[in-house]
N, CA, C and O atoms as CSV, one atom per row, in Angstrom:
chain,resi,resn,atom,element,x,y,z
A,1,UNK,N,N,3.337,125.156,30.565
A,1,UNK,CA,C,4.223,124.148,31.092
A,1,UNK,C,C,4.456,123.072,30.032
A,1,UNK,O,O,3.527,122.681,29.326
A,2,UNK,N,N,5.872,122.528,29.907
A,2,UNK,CA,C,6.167,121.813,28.874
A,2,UNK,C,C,5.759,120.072,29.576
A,2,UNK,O,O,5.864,119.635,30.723
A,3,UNK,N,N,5.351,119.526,28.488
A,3,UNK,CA,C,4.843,118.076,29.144
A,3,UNK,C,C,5.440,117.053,28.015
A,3,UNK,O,O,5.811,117.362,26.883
A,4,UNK,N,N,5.438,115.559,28.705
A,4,UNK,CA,C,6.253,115.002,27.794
A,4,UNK,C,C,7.058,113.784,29.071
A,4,UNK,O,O,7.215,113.855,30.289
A,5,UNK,N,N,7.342,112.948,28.237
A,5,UNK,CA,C,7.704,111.253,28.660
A,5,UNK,C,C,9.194,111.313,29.188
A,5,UNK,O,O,10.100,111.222,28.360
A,6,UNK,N,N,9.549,111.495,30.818
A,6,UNK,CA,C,10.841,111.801,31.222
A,6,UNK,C,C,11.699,110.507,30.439
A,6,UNK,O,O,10.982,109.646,29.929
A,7,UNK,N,N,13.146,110.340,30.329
A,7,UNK,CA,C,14.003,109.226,29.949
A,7,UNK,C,C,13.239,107.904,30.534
A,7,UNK,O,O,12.528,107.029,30.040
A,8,UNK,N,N,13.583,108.105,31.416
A,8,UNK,CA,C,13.627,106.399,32.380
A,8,UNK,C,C,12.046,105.749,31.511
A,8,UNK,O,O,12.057,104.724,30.829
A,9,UNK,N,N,10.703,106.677,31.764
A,9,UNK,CA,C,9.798,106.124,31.259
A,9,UNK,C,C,9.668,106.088,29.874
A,9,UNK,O,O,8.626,105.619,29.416
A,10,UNK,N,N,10.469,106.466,29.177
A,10,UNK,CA,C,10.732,105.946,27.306
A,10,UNK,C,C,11.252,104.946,27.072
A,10,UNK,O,O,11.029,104.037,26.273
A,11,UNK,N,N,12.324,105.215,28.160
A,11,UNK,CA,C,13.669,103.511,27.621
A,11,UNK,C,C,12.365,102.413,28.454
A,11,UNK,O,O,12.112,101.443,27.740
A,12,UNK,N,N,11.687,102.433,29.570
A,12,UNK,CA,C,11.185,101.685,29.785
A,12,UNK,C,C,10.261,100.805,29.139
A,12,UNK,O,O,10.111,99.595,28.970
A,13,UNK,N,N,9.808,101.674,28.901
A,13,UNK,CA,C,8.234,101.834,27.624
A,13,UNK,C,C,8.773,101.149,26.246
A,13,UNK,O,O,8.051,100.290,25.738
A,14,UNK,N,N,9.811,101.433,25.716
A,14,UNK,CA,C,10.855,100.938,24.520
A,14,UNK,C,C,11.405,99.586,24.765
A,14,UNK,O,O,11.411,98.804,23.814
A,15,UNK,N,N,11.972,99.118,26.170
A,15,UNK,CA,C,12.588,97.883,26.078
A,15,UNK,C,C,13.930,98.115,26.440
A,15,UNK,O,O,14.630,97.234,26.939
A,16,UNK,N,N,14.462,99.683,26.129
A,16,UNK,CA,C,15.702,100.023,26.207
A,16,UNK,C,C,16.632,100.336,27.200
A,16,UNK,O,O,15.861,100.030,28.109
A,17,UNK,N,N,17.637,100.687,27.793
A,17,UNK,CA,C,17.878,101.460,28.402
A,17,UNK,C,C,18.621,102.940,28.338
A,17,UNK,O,O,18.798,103.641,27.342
A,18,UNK,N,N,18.814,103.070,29.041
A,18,UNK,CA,C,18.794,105.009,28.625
A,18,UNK,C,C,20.043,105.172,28.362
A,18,UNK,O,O,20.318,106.370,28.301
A,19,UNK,N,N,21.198,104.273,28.121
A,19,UNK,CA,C,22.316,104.898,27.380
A,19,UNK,C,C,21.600,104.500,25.688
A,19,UNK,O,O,21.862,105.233,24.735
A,20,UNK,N,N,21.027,103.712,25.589
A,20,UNK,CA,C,20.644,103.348,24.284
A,20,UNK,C,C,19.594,104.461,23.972
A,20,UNK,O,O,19.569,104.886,22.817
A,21,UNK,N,N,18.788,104.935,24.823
A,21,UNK,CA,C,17.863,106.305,24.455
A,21,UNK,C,C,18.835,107.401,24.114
A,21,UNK,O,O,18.609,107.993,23.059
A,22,UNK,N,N,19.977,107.812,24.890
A,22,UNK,CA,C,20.582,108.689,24.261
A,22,UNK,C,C,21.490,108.783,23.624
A,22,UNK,O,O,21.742,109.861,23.085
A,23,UNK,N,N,22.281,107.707,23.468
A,23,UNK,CA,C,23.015,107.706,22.398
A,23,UNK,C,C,22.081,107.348,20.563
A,23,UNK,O,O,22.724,107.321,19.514
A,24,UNK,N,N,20.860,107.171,20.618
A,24,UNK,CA,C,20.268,106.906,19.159
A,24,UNK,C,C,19.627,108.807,19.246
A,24,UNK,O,O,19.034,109.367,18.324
A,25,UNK,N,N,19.892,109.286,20.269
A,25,UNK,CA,C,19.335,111.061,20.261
A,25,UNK,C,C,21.038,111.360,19.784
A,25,UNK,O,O,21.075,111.592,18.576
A,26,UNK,N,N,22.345,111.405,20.398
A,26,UNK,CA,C,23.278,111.667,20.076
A,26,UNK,C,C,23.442,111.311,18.223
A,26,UNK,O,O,24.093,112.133,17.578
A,27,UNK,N,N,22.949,110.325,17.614
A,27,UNK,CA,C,23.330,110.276,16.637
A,27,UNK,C,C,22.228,110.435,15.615
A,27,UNK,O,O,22.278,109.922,14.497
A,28,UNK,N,N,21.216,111.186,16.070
A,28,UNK,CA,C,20.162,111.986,15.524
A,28,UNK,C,C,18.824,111.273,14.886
A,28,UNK,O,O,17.969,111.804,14.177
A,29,UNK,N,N,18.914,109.547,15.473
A,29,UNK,CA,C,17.777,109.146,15.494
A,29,UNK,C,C,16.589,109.895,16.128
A,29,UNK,O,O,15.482,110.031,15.608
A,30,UNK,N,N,16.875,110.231,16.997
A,30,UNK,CA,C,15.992,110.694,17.865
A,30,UNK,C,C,15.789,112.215,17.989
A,30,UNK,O,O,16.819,112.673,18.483
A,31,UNK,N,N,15.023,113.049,17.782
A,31,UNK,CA,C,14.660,114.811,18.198
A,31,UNK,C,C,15.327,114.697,19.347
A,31,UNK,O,O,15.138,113.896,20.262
A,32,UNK,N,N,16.456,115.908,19.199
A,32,UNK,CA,C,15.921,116.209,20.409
A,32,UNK,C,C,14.832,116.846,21.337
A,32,UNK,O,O,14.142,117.852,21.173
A,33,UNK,N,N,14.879,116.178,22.099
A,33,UNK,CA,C,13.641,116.401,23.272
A,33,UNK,C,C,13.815,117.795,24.012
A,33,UNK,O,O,14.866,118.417,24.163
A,34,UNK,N,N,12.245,118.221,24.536
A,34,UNK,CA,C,12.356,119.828,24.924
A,34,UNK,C,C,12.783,119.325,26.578
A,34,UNK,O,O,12.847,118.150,26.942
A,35,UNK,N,N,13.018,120.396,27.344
A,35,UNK,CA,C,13.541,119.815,28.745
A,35,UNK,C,C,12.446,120.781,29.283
A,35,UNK,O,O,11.923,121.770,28.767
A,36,UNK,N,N,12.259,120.137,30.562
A,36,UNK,CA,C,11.447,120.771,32.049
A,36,UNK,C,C,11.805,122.012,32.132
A,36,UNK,O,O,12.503,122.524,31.256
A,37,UNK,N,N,11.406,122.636,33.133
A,37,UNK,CA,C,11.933,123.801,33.690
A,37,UNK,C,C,13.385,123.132,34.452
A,37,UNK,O,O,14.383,123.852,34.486
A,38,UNK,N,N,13.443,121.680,35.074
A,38,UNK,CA,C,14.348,121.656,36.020
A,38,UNK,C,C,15.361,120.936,35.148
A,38,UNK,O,O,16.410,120.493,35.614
A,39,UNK,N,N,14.991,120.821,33.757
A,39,UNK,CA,C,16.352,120.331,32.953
A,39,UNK,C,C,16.108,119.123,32.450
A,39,UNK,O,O,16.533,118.784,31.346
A,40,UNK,N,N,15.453,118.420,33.159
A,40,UNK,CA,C,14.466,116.926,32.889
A,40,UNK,C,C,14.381,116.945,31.091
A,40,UNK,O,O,13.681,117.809,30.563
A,41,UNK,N,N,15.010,116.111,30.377
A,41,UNK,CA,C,14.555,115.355,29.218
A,41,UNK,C,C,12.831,115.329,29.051
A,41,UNK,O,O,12.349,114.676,29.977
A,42,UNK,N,N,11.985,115.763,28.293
A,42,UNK,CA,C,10.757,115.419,28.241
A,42,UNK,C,C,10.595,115.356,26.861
A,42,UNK,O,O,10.542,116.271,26.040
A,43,UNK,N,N,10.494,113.635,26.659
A,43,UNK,CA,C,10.040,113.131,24.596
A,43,UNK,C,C,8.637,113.037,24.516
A,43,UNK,O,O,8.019,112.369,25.345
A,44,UNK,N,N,8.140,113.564,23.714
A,44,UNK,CA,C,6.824,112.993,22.719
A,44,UNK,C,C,6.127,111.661,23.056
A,44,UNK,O,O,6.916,110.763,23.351
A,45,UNK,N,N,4.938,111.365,23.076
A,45,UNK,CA,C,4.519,109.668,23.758
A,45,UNK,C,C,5.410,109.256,21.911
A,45,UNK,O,O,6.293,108.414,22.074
A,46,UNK,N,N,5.285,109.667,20.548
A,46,UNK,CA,C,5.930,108.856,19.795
A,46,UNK,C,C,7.297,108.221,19.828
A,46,UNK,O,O,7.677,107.308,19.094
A,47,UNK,N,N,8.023,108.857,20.828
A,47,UNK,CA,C,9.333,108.202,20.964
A,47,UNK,C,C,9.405,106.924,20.986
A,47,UNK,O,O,10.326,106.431,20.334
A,48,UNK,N,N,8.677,106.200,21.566
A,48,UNK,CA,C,8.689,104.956,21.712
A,48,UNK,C,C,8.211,104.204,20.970
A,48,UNK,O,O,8.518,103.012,20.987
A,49,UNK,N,N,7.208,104.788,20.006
A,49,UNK,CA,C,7.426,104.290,18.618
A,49,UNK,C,C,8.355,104.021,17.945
A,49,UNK,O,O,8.770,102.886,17.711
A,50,UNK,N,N,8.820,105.113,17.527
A,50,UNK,CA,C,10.083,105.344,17.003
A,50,UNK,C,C,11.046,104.202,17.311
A,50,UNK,O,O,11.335,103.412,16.412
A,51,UNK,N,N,11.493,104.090,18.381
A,51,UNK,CA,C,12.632,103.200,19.369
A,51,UNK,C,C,12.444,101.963,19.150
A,51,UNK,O,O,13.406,101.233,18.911
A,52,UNK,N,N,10.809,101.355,19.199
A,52,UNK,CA,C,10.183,100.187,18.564
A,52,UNK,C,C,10.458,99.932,17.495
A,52,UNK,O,O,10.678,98.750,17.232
A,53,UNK,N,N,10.579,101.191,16.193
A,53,UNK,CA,C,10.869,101.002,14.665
A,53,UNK,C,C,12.374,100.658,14.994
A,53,UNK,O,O,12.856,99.561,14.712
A,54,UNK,N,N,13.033,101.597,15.563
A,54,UNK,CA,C,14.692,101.407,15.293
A,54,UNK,C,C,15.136,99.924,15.459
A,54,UNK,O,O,15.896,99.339,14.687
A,55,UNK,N,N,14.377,99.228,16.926
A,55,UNK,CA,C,15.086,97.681,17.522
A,55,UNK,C,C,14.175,96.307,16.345
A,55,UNK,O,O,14.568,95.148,16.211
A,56,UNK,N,N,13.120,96.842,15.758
A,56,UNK,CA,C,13.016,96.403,15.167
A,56,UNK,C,C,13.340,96.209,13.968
A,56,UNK,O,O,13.111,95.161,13.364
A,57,UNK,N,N,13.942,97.261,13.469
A,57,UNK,CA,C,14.624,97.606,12.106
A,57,UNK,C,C,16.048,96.677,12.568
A,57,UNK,O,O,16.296,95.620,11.988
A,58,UNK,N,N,16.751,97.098,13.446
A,58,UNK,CA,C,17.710,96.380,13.696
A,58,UNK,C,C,18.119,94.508,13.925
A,58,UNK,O,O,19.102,93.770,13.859
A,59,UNK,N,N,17.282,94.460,14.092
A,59,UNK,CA,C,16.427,92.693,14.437
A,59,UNK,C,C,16.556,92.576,12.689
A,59,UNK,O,O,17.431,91.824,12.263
A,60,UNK,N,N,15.973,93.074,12.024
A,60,UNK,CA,C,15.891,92.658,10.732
A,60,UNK,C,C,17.148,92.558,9.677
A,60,UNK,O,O,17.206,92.054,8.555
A,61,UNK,N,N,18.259,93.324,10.580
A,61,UNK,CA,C,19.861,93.795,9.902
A,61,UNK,C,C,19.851,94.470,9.018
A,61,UNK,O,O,20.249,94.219,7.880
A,62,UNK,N,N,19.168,95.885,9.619
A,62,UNK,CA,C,19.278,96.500,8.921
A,62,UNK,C,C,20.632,97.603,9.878
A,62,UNK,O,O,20.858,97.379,11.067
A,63,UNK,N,N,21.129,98.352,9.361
A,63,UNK,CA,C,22.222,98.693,10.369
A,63,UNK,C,C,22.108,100.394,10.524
A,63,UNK,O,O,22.015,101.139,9.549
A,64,UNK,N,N,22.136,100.882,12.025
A,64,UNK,CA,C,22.208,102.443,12.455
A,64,UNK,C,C,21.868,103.481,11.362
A,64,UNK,O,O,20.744,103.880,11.059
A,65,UNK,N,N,23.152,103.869,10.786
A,65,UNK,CA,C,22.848,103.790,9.362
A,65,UNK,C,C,21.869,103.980,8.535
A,65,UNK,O,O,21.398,105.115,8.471
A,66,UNK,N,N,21.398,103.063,7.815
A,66,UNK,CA,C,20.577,102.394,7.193
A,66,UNK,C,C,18.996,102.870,7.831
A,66,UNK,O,O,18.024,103.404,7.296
A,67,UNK,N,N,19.240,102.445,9.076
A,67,UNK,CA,C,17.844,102.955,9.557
A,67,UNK,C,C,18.025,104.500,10.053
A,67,UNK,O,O,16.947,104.877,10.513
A,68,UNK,N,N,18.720,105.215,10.098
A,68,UNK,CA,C,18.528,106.904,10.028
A,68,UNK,C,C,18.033,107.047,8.812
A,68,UNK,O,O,16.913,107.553,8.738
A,69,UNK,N,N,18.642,106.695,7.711
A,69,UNK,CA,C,17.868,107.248,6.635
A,69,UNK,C,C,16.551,106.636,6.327
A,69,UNK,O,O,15.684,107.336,5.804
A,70,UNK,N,N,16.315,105.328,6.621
A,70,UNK,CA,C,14.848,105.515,6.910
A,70,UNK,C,C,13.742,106.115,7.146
A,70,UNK,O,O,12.621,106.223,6.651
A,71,UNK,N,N,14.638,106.668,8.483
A,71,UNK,CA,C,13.283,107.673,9.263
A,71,UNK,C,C,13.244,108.881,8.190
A,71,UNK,O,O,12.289,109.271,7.519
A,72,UNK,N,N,14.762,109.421,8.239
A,72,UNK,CA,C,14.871,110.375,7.483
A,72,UNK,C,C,13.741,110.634,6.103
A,72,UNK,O,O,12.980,111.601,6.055
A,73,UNK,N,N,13.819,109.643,5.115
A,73,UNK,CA,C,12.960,109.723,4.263
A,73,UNK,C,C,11.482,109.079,4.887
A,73,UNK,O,O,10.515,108.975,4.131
A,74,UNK,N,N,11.408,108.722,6.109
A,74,UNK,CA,C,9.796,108.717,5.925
A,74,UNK,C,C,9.594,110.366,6.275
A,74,UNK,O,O,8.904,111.098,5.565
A,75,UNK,N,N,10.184,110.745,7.276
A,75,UNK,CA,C,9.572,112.753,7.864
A,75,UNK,C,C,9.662,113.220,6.421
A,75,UNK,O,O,8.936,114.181,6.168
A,76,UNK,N,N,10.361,112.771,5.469
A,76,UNK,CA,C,10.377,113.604,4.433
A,76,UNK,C,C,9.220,113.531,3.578
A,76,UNK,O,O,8.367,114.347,3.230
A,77,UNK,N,N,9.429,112.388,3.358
A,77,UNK,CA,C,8.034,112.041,2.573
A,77,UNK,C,C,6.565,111.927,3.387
A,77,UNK,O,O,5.553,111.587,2.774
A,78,UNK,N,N,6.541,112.213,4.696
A,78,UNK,CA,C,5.245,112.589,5.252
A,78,UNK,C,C,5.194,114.161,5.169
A,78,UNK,O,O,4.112,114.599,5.560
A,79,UNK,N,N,5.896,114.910,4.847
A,79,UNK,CA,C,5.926,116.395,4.411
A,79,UNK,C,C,5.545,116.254,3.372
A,79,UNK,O,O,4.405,116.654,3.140
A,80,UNK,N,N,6.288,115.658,2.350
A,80,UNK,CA,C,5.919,116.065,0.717
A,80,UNK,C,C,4.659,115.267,0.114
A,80,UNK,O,O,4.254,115.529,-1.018
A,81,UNK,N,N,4.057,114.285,0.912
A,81,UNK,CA,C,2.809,114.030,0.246
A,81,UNK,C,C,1.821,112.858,1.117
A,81,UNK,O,O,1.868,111.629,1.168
A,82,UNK,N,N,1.334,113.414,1.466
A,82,UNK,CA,C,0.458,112.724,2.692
A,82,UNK,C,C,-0.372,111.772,1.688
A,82,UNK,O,O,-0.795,112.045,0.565
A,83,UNK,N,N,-0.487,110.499,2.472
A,83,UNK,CA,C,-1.633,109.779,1.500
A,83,UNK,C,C,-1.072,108.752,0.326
A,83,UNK,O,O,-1.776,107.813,-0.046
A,84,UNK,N,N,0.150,108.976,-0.195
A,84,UNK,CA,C,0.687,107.871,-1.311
A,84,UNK,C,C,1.549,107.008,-0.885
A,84,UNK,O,O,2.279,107.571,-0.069
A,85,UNK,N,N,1.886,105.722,-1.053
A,85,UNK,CA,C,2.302,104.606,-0.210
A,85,UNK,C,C,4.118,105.441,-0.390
A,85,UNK,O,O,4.498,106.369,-1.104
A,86,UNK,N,N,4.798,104.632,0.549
A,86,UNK,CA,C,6.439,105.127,0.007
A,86,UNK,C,C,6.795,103.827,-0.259
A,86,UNK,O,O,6.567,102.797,0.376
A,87,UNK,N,N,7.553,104.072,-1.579
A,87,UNK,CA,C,8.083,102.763,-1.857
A,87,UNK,C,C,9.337,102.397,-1.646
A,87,UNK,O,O,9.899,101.395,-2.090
A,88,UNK,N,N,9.940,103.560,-0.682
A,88,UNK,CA,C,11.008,103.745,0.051
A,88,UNK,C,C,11.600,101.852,1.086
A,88,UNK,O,O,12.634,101.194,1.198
A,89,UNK,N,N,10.358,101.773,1.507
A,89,UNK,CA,C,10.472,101.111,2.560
A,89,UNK,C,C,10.654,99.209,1.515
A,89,UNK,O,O,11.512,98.353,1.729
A,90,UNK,N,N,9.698,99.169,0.645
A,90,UNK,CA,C,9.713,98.255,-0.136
A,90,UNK,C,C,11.283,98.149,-0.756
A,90,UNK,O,O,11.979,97.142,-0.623
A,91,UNK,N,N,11.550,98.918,-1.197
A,91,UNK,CA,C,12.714,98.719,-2.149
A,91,UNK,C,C,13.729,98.253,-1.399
A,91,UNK,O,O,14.374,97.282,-1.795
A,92,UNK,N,N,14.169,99.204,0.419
A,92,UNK,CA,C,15.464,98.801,1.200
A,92,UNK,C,C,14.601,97.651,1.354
A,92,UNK,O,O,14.387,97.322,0.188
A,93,UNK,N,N,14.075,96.969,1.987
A,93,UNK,CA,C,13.691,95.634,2.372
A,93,UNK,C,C,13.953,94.177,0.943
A,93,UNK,O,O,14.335,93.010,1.039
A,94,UNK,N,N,13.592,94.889,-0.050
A,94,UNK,CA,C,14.051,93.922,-0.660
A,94,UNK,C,C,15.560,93.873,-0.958
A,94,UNK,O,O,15.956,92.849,-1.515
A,95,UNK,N,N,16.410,94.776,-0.684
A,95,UNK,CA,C,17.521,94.798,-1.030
A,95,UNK,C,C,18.647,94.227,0.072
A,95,UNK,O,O,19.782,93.819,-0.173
A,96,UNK,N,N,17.877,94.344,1.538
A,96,UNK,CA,C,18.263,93.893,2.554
A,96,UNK,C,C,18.080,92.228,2.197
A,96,UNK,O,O,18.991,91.407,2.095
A,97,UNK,N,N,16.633,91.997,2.043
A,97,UNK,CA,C,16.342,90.397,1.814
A,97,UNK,C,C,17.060,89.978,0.930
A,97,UNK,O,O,17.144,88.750,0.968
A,98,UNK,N,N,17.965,90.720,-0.337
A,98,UNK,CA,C,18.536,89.987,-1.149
A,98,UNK,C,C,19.934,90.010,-0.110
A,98,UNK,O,O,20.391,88.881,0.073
A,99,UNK,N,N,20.385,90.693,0.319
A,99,UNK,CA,C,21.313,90.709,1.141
A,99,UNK,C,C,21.751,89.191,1.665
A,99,UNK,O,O,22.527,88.267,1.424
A,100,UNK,N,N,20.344,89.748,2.845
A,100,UNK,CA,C,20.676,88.336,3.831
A,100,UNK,C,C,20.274,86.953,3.267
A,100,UNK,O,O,20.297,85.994,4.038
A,101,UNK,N,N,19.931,86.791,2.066
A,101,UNK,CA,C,19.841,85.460,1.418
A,101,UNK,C,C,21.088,85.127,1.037
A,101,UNK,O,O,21.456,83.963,1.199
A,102,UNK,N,N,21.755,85.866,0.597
A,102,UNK,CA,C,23.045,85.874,0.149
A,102,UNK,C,C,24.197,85.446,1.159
A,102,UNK,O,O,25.101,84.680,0.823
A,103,UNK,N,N,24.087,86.003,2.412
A,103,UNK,CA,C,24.604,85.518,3.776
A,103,UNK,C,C,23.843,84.036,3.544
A,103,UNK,O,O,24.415,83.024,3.141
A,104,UNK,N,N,22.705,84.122,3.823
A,104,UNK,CA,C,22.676,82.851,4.314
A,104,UNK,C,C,22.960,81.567,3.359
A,104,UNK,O,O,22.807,80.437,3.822
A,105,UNK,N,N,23.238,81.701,2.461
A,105,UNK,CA,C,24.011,80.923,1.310
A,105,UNK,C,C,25.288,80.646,1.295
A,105,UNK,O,O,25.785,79.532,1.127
A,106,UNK,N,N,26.050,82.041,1.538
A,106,UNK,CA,C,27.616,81.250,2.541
A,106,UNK,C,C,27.612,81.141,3.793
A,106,UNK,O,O,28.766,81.011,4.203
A,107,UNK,N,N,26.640,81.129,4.829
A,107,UNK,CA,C,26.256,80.702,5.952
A,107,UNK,C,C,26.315,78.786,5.878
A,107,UNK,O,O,26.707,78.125,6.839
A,108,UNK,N,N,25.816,78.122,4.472
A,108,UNK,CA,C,25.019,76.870,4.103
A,108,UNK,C,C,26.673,76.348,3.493
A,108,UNK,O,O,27.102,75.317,4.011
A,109,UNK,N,N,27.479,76.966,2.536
A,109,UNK,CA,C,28.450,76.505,2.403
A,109,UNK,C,C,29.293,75.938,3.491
A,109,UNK,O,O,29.900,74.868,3.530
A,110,UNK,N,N,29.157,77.259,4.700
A,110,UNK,CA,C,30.092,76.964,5.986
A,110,UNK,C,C,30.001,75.929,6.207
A,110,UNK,O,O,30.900,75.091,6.136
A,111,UNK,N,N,28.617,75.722,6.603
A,111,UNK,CA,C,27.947,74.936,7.517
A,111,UNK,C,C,28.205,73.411,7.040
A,111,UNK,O,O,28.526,72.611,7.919
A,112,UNK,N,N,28.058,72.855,5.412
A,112,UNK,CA,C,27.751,72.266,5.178
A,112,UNK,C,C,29.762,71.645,4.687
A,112,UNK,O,O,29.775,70.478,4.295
A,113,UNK,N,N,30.746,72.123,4.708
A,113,UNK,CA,C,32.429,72.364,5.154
A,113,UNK,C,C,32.505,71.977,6.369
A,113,UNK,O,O,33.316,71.072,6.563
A,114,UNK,N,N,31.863,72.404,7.370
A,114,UNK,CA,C,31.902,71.994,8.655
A,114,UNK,C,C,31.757,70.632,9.196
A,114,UNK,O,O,32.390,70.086,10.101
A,115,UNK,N,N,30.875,70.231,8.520
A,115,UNK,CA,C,29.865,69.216,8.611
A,115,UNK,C,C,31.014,67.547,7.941
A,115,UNK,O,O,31.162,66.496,8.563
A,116,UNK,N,N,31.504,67.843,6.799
A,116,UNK,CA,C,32.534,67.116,5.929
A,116,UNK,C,C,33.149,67.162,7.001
A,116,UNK,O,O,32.882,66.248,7.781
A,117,UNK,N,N,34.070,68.092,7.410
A,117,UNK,CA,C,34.952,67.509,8.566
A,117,UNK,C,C,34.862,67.213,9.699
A,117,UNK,O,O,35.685,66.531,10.311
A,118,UNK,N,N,33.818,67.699,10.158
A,118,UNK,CA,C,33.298,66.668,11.527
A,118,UNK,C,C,33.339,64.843,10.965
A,118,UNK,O,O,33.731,63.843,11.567
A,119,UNK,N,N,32.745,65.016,9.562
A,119,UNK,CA,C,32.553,63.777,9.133
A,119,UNK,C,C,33.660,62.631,8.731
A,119,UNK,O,O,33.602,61.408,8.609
A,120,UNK,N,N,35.066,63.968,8.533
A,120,UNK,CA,C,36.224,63.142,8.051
A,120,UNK,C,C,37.103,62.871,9.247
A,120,UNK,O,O,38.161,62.250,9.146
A,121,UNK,N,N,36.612,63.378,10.442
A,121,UNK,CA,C,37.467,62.951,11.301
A,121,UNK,C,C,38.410,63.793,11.259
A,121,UNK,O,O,39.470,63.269,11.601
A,122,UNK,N,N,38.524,65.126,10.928
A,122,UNK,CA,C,39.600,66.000,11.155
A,122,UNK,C,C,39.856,66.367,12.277
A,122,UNK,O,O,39.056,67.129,12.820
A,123,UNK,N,N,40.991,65.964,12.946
A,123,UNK,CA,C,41.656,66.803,13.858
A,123,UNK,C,C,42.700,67.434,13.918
A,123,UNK,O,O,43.048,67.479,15.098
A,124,UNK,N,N,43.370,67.933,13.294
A,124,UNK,CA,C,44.757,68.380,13.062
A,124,UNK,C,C,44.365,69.458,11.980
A,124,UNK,O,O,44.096,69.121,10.827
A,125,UNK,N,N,44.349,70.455,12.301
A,125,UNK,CA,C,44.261,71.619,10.914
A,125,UNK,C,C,46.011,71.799,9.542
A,125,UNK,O,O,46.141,72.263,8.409
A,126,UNK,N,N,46.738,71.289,10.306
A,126,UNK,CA,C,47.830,71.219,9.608
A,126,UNK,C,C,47.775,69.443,8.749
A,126,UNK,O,O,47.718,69.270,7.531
A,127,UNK,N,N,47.796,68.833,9.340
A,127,UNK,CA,C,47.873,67.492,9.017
A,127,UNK,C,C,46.336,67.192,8.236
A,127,UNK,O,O,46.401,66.276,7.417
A,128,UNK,N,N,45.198,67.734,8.357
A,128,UNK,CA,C,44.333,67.489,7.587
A,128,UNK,C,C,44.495,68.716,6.202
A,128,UNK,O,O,43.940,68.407,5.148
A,129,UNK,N,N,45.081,69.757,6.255
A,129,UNK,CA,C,45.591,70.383,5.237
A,129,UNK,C,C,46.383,69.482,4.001
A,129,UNK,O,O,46.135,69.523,2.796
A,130,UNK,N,N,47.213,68.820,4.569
A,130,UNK,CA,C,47.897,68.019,3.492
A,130,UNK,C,C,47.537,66.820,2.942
A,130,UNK,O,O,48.291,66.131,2.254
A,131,UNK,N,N,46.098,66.478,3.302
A,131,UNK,CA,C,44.973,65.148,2.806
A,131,UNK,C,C,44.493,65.498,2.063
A,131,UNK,O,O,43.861,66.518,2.336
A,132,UNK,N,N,44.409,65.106,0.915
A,132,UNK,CA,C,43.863,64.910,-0.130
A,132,UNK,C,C,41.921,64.657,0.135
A,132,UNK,O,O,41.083,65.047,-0.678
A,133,UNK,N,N,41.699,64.160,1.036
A,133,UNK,CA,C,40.440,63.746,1.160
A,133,UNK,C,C,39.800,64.773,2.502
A,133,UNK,O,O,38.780,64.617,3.173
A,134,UNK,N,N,40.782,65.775,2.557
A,134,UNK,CA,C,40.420,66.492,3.493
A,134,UNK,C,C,38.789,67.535,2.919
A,134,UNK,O,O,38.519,67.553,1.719
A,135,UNK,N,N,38.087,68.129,3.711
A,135,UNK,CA,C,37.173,68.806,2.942
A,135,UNK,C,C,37.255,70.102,3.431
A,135,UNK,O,O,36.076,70.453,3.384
A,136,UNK,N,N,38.021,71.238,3.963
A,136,UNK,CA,C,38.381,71.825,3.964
A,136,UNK,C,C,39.156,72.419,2.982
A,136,UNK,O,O,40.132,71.936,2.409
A,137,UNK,N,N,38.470,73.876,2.784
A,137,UNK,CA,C,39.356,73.891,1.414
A,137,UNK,C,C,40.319,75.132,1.200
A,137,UNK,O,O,40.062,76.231,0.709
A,138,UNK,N,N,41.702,74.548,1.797
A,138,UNK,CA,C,42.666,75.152,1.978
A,138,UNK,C,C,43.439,75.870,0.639
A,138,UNK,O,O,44.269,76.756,0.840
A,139,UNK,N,N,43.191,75.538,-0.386
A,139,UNK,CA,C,43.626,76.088,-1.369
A,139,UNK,C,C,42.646,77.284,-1.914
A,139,UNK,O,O,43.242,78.358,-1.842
A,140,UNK,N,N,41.561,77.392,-2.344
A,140,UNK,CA,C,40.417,78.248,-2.529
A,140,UNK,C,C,40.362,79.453,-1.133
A,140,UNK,O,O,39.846,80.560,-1.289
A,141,UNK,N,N,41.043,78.964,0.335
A,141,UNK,CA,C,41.431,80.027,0.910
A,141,UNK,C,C,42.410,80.744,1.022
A,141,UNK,O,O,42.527,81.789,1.662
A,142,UNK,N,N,43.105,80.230,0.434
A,142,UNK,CA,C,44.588,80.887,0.023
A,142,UNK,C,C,44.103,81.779,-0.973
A,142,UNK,O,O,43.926,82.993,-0.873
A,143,UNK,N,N,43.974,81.279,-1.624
A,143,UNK,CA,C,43.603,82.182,-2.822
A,143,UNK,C,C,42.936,83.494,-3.142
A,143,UNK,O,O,43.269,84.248,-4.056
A,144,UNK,N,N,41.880,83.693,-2.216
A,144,UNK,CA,C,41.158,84.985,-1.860
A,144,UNK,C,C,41.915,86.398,-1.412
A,144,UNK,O,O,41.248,87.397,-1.141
């Protein structure tokens, strides 16, 4: 008899719900799972590992994507050599962190544009366009 964690108690167990359990199986995050005799979905207790890695991978921005090949190269590299760190995981993370530093640097420009015109009293996006002392910077967006 085949045994194994029906849907409802994975997405539960995960945080998720079960269009999100099967659509990350539809796009091959996930094994598919062996079924019951009566057709019943039955996953691995690791699924919910797994599901834990994905929402957490995702929390971090890393994107669908991005985290398939993750997994992808960890099953791979837990085949090809048990025991040596992967530096798989180091390298996307720093490349992500250079990423989102980078966001958050024109995140600080926005913010800090925003801030000037709250400060200048802008109300008119047309009429503060043609001020000289406006801080919005209508020309540098043209330009792009």
């Amino acid at each position: 008899m085949t045994t194994g964690l029906r849907s409802g108690d994975v997405a539960t167990a995960a945080g998720v719900n079960l269009q999100t359990l099967r659509y990350y199986e539809r796009r091959g995050l996930l094994k598919e799972p062996e079924r019951s005799l009566g057709g019943h979905r039955l996953y691995p207790p690791e699924t919910v590992t797994v599901l834990r890695v994905i929402k957490a991978a995702q929390r971090l921005g890393f994107t669908l994507d991005e985290v398939a090949d993750m997994l992808n190269a960890c099953q791979h590299h837990h085949r090809a050599s048990r025991g040596r760190s992967n530096t798989g995981l180091a390298a996307r993370a720093q490349a992500k962190l250079t990423e989102v530093e980078a966001k958050i640097a024109d995140l600080q420009v926005i913010a800090d544009t925003l801030r000037a015109a709250v400060s200048a009293g802008c109300e008119d996006l047309v009429e503060c366009a043609g001020n000289e002392c406006c801080p919005i910077p209508f020309a540098t967006i043209a330009q792009r």
